[in-house]
Every structure is written in C-alpha cells, then in structure tokens.
Backbone as numpy.savetxt, mean C-alpha at the origin, in Angstrom:
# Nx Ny Nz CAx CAy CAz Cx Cy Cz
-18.20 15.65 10.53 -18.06 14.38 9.83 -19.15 13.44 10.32
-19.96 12.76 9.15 -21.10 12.07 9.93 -20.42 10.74 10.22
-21.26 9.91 10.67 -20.74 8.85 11.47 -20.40 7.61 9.90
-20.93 7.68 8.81 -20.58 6.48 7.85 -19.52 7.17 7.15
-18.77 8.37 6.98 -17.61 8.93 6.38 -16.51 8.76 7.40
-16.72 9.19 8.81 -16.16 8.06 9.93 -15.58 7.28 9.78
-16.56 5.81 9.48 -16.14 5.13 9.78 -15.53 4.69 8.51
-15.83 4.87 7.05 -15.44 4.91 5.43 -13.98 5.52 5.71
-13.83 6.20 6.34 -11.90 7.46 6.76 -11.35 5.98 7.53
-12.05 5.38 8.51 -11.55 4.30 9.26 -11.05 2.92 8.47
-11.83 2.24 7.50 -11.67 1.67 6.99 -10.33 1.79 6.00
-10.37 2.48 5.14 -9.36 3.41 4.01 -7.96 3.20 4.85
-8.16 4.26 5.99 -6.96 4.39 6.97 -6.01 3.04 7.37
-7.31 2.07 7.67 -6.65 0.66 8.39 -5.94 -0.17 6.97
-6.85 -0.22 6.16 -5.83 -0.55 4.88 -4.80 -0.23 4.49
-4.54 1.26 4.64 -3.40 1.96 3.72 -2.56 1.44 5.27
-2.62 1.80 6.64 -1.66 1.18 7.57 -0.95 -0.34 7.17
-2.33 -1.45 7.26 -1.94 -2.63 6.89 -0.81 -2.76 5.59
-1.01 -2.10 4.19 -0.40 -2.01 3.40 1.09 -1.21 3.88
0.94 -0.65 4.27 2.77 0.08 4.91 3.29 -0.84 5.64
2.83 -1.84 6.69 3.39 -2.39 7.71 3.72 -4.19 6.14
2.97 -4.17 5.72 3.18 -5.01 4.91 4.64 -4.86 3.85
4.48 -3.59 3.31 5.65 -3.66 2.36 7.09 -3.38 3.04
6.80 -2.62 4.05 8.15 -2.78 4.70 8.51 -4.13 5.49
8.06 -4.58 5.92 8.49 -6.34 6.27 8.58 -7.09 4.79
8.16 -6.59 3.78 8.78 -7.77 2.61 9.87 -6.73 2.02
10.18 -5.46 1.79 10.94 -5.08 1.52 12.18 -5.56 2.21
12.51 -5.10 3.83 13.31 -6.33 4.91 13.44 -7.82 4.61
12.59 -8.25 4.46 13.07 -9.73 4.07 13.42 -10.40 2.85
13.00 -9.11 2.04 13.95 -9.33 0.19 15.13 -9.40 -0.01
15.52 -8.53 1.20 17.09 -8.08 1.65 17.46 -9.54 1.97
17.02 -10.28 2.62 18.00 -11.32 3.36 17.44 -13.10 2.05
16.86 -12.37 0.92 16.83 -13.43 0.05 18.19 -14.11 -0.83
18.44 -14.88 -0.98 19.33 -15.68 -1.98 19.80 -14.99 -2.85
18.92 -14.23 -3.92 19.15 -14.17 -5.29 17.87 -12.49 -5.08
19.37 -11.86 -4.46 18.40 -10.29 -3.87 18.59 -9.32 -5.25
19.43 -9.96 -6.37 19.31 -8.76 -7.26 18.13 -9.09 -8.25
17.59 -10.37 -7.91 15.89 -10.82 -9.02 15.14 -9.91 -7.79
15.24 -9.51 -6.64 14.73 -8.83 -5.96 14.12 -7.18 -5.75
15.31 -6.81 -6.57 15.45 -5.00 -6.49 13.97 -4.61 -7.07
13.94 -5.09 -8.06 12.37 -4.33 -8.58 11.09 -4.56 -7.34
11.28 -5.42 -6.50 10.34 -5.57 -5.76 10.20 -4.97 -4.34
11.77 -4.98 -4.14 12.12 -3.33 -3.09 11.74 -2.52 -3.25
12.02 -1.75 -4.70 11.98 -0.70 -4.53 10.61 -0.05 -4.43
9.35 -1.39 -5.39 8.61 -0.61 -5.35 7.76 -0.70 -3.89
8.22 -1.76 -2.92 7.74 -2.06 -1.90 7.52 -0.76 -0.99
9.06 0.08 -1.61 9.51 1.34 -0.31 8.92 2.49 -1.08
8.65 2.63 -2.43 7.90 3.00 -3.10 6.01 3.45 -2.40
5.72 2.24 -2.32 3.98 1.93 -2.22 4.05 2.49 -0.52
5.20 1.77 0.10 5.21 2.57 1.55 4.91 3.73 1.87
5.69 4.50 0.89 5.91 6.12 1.47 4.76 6.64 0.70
4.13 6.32 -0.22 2.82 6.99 -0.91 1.70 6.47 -0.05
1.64 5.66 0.83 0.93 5.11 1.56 0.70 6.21 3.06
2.06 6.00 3.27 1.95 6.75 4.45 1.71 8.77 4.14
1.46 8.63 2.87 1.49 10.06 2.80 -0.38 10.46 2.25
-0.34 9.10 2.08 -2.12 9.14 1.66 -2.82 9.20 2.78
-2.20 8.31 4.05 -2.94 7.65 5.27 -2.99 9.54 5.44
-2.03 10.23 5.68 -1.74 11.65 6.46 -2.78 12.89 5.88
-2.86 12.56 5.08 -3.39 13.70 3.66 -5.14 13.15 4.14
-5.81 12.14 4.29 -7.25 11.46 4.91 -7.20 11.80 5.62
-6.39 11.69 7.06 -6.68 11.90 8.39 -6.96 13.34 8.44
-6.10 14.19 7.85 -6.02 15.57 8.25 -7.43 16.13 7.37
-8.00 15.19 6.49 -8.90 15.93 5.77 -8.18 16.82 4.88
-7.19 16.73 4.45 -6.72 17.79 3.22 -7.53 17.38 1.68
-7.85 18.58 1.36 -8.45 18.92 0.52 -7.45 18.33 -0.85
-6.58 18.01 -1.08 -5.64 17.26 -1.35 -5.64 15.84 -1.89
-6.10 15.33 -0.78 -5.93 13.89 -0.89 -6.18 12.74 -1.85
-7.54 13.46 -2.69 -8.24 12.81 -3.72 -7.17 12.58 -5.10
-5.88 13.83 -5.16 -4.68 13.68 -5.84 -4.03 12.27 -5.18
-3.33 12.62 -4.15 -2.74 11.74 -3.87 -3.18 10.14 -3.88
-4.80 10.01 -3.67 -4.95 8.81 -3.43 -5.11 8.14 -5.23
-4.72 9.07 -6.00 -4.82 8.24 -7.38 -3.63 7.79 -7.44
-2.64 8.58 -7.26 -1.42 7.52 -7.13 -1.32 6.50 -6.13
-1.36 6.62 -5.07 -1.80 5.60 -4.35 -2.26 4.47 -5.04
-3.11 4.60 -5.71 -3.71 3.33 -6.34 -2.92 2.69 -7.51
-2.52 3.68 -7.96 -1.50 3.27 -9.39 -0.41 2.44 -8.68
0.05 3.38 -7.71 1.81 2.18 -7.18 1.23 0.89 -6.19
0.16 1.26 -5.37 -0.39 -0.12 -4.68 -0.51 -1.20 -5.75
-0.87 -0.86 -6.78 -1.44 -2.06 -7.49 -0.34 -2.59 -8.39
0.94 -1.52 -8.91 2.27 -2.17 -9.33 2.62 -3.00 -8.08
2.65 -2.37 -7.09 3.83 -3.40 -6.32 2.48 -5.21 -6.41
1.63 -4.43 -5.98 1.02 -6.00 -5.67 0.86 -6.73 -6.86
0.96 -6.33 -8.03 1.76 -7.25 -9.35 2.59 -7.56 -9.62
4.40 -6.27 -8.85 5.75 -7.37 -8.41 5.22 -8.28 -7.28
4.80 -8.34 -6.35 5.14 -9.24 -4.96 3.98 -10.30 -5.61
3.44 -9.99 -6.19 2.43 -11.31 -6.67 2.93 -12.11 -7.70
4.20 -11.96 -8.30 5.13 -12.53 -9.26 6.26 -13.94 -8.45
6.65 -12.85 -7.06 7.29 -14.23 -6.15 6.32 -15.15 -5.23
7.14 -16.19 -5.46 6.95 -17.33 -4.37 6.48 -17.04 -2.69
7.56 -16.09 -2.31 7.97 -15.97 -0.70 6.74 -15.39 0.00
6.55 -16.22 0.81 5.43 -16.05 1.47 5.43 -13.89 1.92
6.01 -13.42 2.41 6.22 -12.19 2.61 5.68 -11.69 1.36
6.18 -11.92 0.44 5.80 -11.10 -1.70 4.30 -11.43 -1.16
3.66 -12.67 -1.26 2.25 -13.22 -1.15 1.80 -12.31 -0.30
1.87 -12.20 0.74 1.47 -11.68 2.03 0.99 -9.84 1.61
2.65 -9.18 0.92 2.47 -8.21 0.66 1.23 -7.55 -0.51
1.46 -8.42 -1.80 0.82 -7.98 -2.33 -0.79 -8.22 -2.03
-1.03 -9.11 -1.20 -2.57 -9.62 -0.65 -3.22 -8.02 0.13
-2.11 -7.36 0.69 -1.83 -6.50 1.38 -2.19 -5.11 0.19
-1.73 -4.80 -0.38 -1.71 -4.19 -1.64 -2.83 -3.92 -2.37
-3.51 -5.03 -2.60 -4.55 -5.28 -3.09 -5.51 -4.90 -2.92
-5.75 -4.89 -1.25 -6.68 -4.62 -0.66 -6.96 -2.96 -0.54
-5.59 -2.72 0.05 -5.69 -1.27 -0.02 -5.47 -0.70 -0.99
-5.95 -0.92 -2.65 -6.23 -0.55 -3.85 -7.95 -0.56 -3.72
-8.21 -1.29 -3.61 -10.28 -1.64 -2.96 -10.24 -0.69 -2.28
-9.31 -0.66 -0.95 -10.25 0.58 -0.14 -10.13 1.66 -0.90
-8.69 2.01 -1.18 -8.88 3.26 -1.73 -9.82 4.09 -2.81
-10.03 3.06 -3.89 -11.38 2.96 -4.76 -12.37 3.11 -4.30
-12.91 2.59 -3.32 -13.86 2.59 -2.63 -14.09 4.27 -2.07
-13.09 4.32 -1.12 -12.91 5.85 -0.70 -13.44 6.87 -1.54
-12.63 6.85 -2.71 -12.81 7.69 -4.11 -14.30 8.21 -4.24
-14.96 6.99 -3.71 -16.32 6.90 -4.82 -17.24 8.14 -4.10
C-alpha cells in the first residue's frame, strides 16, 4: 500500500468512525425526546447508517475486495439519514447529519 492510499484508507476510515459514533449518540438521545414517535424514522435510520458504517469501516481496513459494494450503500443510507437528522431541530439530528454528510464525501471520494 503506497503511502497516499494510506493515508486516503485513513481519511475514509476516520469519517465512517466519526459517522458511527455520531448516529448512535443521536439515535440515544431521540430516545429521551418529548415527542419520540415524530422520532422513529430518524432512529431507525440512525442504527441503520451505524451498522453499514461499521461494516464499510471493516470491509476498507481488511482490504476486501468487497468493499467498493458495500461502500455504495454506504453512501445511499449515509446520505438518507443525514436528510432525516437534517429535518430536526436537536442539536444531536444537526450534529449527526453534519456527521453523515461528511462521511458521504469521504466515501465518494474513496470510490474515485
């Protein structure tokens, strides 16, 4: 692996992390909202974007030959959720989908 695919695996990686640690703290704190059933669509896809996240981060690291599948979905559900959480107010939704977003860029980026 040369040193700019390196550090391109590094980049990708720290996003799709940031994006997991993101949707599961707004998924958690959707739970403890007011009016948690205007919420559900934004759970689910929170725990949704999580687990395709963490299965993209795994599928890069290991170099599976694979991954270029997975990271298209990746991009498809990163970028739903960060159009639910970009619909609420709550700083967490904001936070998440800012989160989301980004690691839709890296992953694009990755792709290329």
């Amino acid at each position: 692996m040369t040193q700019s695919s390196a550090s391109q695996n590094q980049t990708v990686l720290d996003a799709l992390a940031r994006c997991i640690a993101a949707c599961e703290m707004c998924a958690t704190a959707c739970l403890h909202e007011d009016d948690i059933q205007m919420m559900v669509p934004c759970i689910r896809l929170d725990r949704d974007c999580a687990d395709i996240c963490r299965l993209t981060h795994a599928f890069i690291a290991r170099g599976s030959a694979h991954a270029q599948h997975v990271l298209r979905e990746c991009i498809e559900i990163c970028q739903k959720c960060a159009d639910e959480c970009g619909q609420h107010q709550h700083d967490h939704c904001q936070r998440c989908a800012e989160a989301c977003r980004a690691c839709v860029e890296a992953c694009k980026s990755y792709q290329q």
